[in-house]
C-alpha positions in Angstrom: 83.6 83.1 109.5 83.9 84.2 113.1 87.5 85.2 114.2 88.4 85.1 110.7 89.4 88.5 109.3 92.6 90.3 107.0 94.3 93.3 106.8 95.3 92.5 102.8 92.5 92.2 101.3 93.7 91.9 97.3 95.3 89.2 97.2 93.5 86.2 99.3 95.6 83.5 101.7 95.4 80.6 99.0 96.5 82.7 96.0 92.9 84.3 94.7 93.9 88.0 93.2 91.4 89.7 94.7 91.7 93.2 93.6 91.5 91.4 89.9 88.2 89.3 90.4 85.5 89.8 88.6 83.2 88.9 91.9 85.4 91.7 93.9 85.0 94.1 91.1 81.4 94.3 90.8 81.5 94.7 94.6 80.2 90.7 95.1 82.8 89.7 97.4 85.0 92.3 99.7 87.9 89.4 99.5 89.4 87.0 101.4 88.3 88.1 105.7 87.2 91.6 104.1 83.5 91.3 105.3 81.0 88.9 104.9 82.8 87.2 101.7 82.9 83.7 101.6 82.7 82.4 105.1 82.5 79.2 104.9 85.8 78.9 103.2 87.9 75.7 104.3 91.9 77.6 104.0 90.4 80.7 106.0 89.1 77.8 108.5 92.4 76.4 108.4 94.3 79.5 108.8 92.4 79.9 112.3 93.7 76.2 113.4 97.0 77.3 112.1 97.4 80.2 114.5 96.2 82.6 112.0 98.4 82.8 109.0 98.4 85.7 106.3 99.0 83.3 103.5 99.2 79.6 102.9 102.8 79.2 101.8 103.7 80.7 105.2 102.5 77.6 106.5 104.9 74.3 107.4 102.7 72.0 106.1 102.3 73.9 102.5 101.7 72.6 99.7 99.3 70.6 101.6 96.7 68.1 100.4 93.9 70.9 99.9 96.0 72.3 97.0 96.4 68.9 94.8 93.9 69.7 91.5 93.1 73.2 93.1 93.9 74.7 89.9 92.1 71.8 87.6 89.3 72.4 85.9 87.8 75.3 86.9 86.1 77.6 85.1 86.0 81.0 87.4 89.3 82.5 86.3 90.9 83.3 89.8 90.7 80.1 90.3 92.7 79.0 87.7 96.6 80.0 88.8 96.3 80.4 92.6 99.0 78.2 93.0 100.9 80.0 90.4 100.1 83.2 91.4 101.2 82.4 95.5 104.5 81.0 94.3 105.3 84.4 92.1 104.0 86.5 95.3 106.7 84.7 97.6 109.6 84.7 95.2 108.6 88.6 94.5 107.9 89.6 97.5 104.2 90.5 98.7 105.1 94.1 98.4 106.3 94.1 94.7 103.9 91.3 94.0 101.2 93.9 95.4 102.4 96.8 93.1 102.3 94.4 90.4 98.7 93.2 91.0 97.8 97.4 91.7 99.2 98.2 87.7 97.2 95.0 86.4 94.0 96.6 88.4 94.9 100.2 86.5 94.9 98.9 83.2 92.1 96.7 84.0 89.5 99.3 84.5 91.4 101.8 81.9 90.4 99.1 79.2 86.8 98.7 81.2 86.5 102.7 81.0 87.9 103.2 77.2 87.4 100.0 75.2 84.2 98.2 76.3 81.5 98.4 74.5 79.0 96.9 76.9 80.3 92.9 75.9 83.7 92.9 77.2 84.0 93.0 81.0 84.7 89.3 81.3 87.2 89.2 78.1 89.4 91.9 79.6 89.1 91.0 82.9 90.3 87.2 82.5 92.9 88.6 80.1 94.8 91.1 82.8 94.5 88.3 85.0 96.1 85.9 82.8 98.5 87.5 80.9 102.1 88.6 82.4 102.1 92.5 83.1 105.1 93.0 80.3 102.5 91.8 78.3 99.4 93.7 79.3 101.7 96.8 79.1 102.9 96.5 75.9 99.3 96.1 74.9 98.8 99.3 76.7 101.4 101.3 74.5 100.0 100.2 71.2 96.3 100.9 71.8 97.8 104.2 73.3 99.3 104.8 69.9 96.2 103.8 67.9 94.3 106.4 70.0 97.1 109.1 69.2 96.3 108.9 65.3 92.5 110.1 65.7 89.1 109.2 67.4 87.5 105.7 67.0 84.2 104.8 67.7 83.6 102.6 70.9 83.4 99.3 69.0 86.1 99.6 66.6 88.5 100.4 70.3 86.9 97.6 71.7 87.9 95.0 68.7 91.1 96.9 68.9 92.0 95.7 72.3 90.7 92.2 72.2 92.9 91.4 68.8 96.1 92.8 70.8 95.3 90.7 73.7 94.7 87.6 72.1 98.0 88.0 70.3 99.6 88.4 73.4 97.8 85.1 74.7 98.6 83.5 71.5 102.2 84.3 71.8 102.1 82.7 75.4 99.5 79.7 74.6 97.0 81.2 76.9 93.7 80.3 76.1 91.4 83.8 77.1 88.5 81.1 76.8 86.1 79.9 79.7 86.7 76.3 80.7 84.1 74.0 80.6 83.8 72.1 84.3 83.4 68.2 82.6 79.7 67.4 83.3 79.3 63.8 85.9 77.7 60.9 85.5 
């Protein structure tokens, strides 16, 4: 969008995690004003009328109408918590929240670069994004231990992995599943 550009580019102005995205990742998207991205994009729009803003909540008429059901239904997993995810950034902290979202990104591609075995990009990646980072490093420590008692072919670490972090998911009701939009008509 002309005019529109950001400094921060991992975490987006309505609540999109970026440097966590699957689309930003495989080098799809830059993020939010990082290059050509998505410019047709409605908040980046209404950050221009609004003199620019960084983020949405930074804005006097947040929550506004664009954010009711923003969160429903949707299948692409960034999409699922931005609301969630801005309201943990702004009671953090952007800095913190930040550092947080940079230790997610290192175990993200530390189970990418040790544990898949070619069929689990999208598992891990919705899992760091949806899971709390206690969580996801506590996960961390025990496949760390399992690795510490002897070598393990690639699929055996990759099943490894996935059953931790479904047990973390399962202790938190998180569904690691893709949602289904509801088909019209």
């Amino acid at each position: 969008m002309k005019g529109f550009s950001r400094e921060e580019t991992r975490f987006s102005l309505c609540g999109l995690n970026c440097f966590l995205c699957s689309m930003h990742l495989g080098g799809y998207c830059p993020g939010c004003g990082g290059g050509a991205g998505n410019q047709s994009c409605a908040l980046a729009r209404c950050s221009l009328e609004h003199g620019g803003i960084r983020f949405c909540w930074e804005c006097p008429e947040y929550p506004c109408s664009r954010y009711e059901g923003f969160d429903d239904e949707d299948s692409f997993v960034p999409h699922r918590n931005r609301q969630q995810d801005i309201a943990q950034a702004w009671e953090l902290g952007l800095e913190t929240y930040l550092a947080q979202l940079e230790e997610k990104r290192e175990i993200l591609d530390e189970l990418l670069a040790h544990y898949n075995d070619g069929r689990r990009k999208t598992f891990f990646n919705r899992a760091v994004y949806l899971l709390p980072l206690e969580d996801l490093r506590g996960v961390r420590a025990a496949l760390d231990r399992q690795s510490a008692q002897g070598e393990q072919e690639i699929k055996a670490r990759a099943l490894a992995a996935v059953q931790l972090l479904q047990e973390a998911a399962d202790r938190r009701g998180l569904s690691l599943k893709s949602k289904k939009k509801p088909k019209k008509g």
